[in-house]
N, C-alpha and C positions, 0 to 999 in steps of 0.2 A: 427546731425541736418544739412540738405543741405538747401544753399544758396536755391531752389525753394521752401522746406518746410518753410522756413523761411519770404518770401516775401508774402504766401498766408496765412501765421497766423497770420502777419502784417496788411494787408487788414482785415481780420476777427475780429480782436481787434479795429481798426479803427472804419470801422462803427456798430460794435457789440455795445459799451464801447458807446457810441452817442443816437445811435437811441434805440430805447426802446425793445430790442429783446435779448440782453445780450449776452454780447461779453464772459464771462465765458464759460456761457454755448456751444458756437460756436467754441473754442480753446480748451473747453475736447471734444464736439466732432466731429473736424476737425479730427484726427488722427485714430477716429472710424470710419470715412466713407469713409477715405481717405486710412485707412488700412497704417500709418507709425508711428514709435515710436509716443509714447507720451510724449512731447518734457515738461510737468512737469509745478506746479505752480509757480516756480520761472521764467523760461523762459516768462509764461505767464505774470507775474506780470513787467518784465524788458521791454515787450513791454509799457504797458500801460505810461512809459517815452515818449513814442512818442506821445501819447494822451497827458502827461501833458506840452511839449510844446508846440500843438497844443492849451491847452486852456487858457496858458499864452497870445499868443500872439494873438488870437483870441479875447481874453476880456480886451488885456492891461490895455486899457484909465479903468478899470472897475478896476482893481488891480493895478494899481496906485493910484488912489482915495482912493481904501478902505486902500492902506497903508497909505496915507499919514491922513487918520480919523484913524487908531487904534495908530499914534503915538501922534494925536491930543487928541484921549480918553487920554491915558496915560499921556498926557504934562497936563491937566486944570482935568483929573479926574472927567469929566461930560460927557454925551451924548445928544449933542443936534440938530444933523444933521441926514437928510436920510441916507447918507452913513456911518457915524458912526455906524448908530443902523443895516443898512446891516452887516455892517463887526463885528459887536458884534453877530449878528445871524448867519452870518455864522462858525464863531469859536463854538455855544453850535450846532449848527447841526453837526457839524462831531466828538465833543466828542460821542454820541452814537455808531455810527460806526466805531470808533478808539476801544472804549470797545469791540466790539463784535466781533472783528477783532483778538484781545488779546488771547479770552477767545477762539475762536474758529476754530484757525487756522489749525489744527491740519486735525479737520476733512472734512476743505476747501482742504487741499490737500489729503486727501482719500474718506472718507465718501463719501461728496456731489459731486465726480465726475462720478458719478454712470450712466450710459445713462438712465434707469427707473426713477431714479430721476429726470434726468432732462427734459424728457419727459412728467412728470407728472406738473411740473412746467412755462415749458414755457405754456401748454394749461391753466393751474389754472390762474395764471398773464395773459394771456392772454386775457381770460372771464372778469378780474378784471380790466383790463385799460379799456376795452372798453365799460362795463358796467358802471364805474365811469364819465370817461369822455361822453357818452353818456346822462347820467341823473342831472348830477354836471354843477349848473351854472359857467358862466364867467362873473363873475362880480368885479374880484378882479384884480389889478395889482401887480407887485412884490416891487414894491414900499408901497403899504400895509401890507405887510407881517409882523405879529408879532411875540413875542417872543415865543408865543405858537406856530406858525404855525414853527418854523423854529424848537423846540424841535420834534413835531409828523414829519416832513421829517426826520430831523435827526434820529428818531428812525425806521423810514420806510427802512432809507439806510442799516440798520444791515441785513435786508431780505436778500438784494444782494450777502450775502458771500454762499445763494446755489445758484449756476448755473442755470441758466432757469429764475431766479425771475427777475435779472436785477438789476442795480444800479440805472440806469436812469429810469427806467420802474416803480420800488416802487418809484420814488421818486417824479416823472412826478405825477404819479397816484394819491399819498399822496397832490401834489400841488393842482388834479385836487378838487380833495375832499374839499380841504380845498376851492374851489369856484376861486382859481386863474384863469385866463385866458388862453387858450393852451401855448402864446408863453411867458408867463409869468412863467405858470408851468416848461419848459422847460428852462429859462433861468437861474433861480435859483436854478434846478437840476445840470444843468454845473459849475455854482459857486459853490455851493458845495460841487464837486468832485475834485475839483482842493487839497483843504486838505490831503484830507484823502486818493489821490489818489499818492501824494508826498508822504506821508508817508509809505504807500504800497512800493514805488520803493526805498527807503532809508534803507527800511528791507530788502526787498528784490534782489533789483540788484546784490551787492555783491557776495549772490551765485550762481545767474545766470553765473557772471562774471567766480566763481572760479569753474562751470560745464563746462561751452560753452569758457571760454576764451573770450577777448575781439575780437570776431572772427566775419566775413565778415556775416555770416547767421545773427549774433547776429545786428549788425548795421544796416542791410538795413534791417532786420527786424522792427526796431527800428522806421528809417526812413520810409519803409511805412506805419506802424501805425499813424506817426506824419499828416501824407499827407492825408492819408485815413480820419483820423481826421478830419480836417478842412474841408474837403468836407461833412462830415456827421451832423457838425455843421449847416455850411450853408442851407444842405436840408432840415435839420427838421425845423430851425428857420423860414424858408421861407415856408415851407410845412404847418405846423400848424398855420402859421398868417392866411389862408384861409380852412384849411380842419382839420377833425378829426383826432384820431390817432388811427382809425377803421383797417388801413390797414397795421399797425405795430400789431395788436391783429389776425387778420385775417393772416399774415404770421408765428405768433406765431404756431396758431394751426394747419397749415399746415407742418411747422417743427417736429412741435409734432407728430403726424398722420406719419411723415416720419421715426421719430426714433422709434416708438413704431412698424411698420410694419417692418423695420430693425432688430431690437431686437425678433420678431415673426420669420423670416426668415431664422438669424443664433440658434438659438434655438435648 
């Protein structure tokens, strides 16, 4: 892994892992279009560290609150505040995707790295954000969100273990459905990534560590995911308070379109 492979699969997990285009499917195939090793699920999974302290500290004042409500759940053993009942639905939203995670990792680091598959998926999710979010009212805020709405994301995030579906992309999509509001769908796809995206790099890092060493590619790859992050944050947050997310669906299919004529070409 060299120091440049490393800073532009940084960037690619950045705002892959954000915006609704799926930072998976962009890190199996960087190294296919880019023609360099394929730098492997773990490497991949030690970036997304840099996302998780992008989203720590991007939503502080938001996970401070929800810790100081699940020690309050726990102290009186009742739930009777917003942020309580947030941070009890963000815990059963990422059990789903912690299962599927378990069950199927295996074939997250062979199977689903396949460029046909994920060709086939960024256009399918693609057709499917922009058809939902086009016809799906906004009428809901995330402050609504109930315990059913946080199960069906949560089970929407399992999608994301193939490449091309997105984490944020099923999860955004699943919010839009359920009638959330764009930057409301979006805000509570990022809170519940923060889970089950620690747990990812907890399993994971380690043998990143003991492939790459605690080495100079490995860190500032790290750190421009972290950077990359918070800039992708910010756009969409800002980008969906006034527009659709037509034009993350619309570059879906053109990615798509690009690895399918690739795959035609080396053939």
């Amino acid at each position: 892994m060299t120091l440049g492979h490393a800073i532009i699969l940084g960037l690619v997990q950045g705002f892959g892992e954000l915006l609704p285009i799926s930072s998976s499917a962009h890190l199996a195939l960087a190294p296919y279009f880019l023609e360099f090793p394929d730098q492997g699920l773990a490497f991949d999974v030690a970036l997304h560290f840099g996302t998780l302290m992008a989203l720590v500290w991007y939503f502080r004042r938001e996970w401070i609150e929800m810790v100081r409500s699940v020690a309050q759940i726990v102290r009186t053993r009742r739930i009777t505040t917003v942020h309580e009942r947030r941070a009890l639905y963000l815990v059963v939203a990422t059990i789903p995707g912690g299962i599927g995670g378990l069950l199927l990792n295996d074939y997250a680091e062979t199977t689903f790295r396949s460029p046909l598959l994920i060709a086939t998926t960024l256009a399918v999710m693609g057709v499917v954000l922009w058809a939902v979010d086009r016809w799906s009212a906004r009428v809901r805020s995330i402050e609504e969100v109930t315990l059913k709405d946080a199960i069906i994301v949560g089970c929407a995030q399992v999608l994301a273990l193939v490449p091309g579906v997105s984490r944020s992309g099923s999860t955004i999509t699943a919010g839009r459905a359920l009638q959330l509001d764009r930057a409301s769908a979006a805000r509570f796809s990022f809170l519940m990534s923060m889970p089950i995206t620690l747990a990812a790099v907890i399993l994971k890092m380690p043998e990143a560590i003991r492939s790459e060493g605690l080495s100079l590619p490995l860190i500032a790859g790290v750190v421009t995911a972290a950077l990359s992050s918070l800039v992708a944050i910010t756009i969409l947050l800002r980008y969906v308070s006034k527009h659709s997310y037509g034009i993350f669906a619309a570059y879906r299919l053109l990615l798509s379109a690009a690895v399918f004529l690739t795959i035609a070409m080396r053939s």
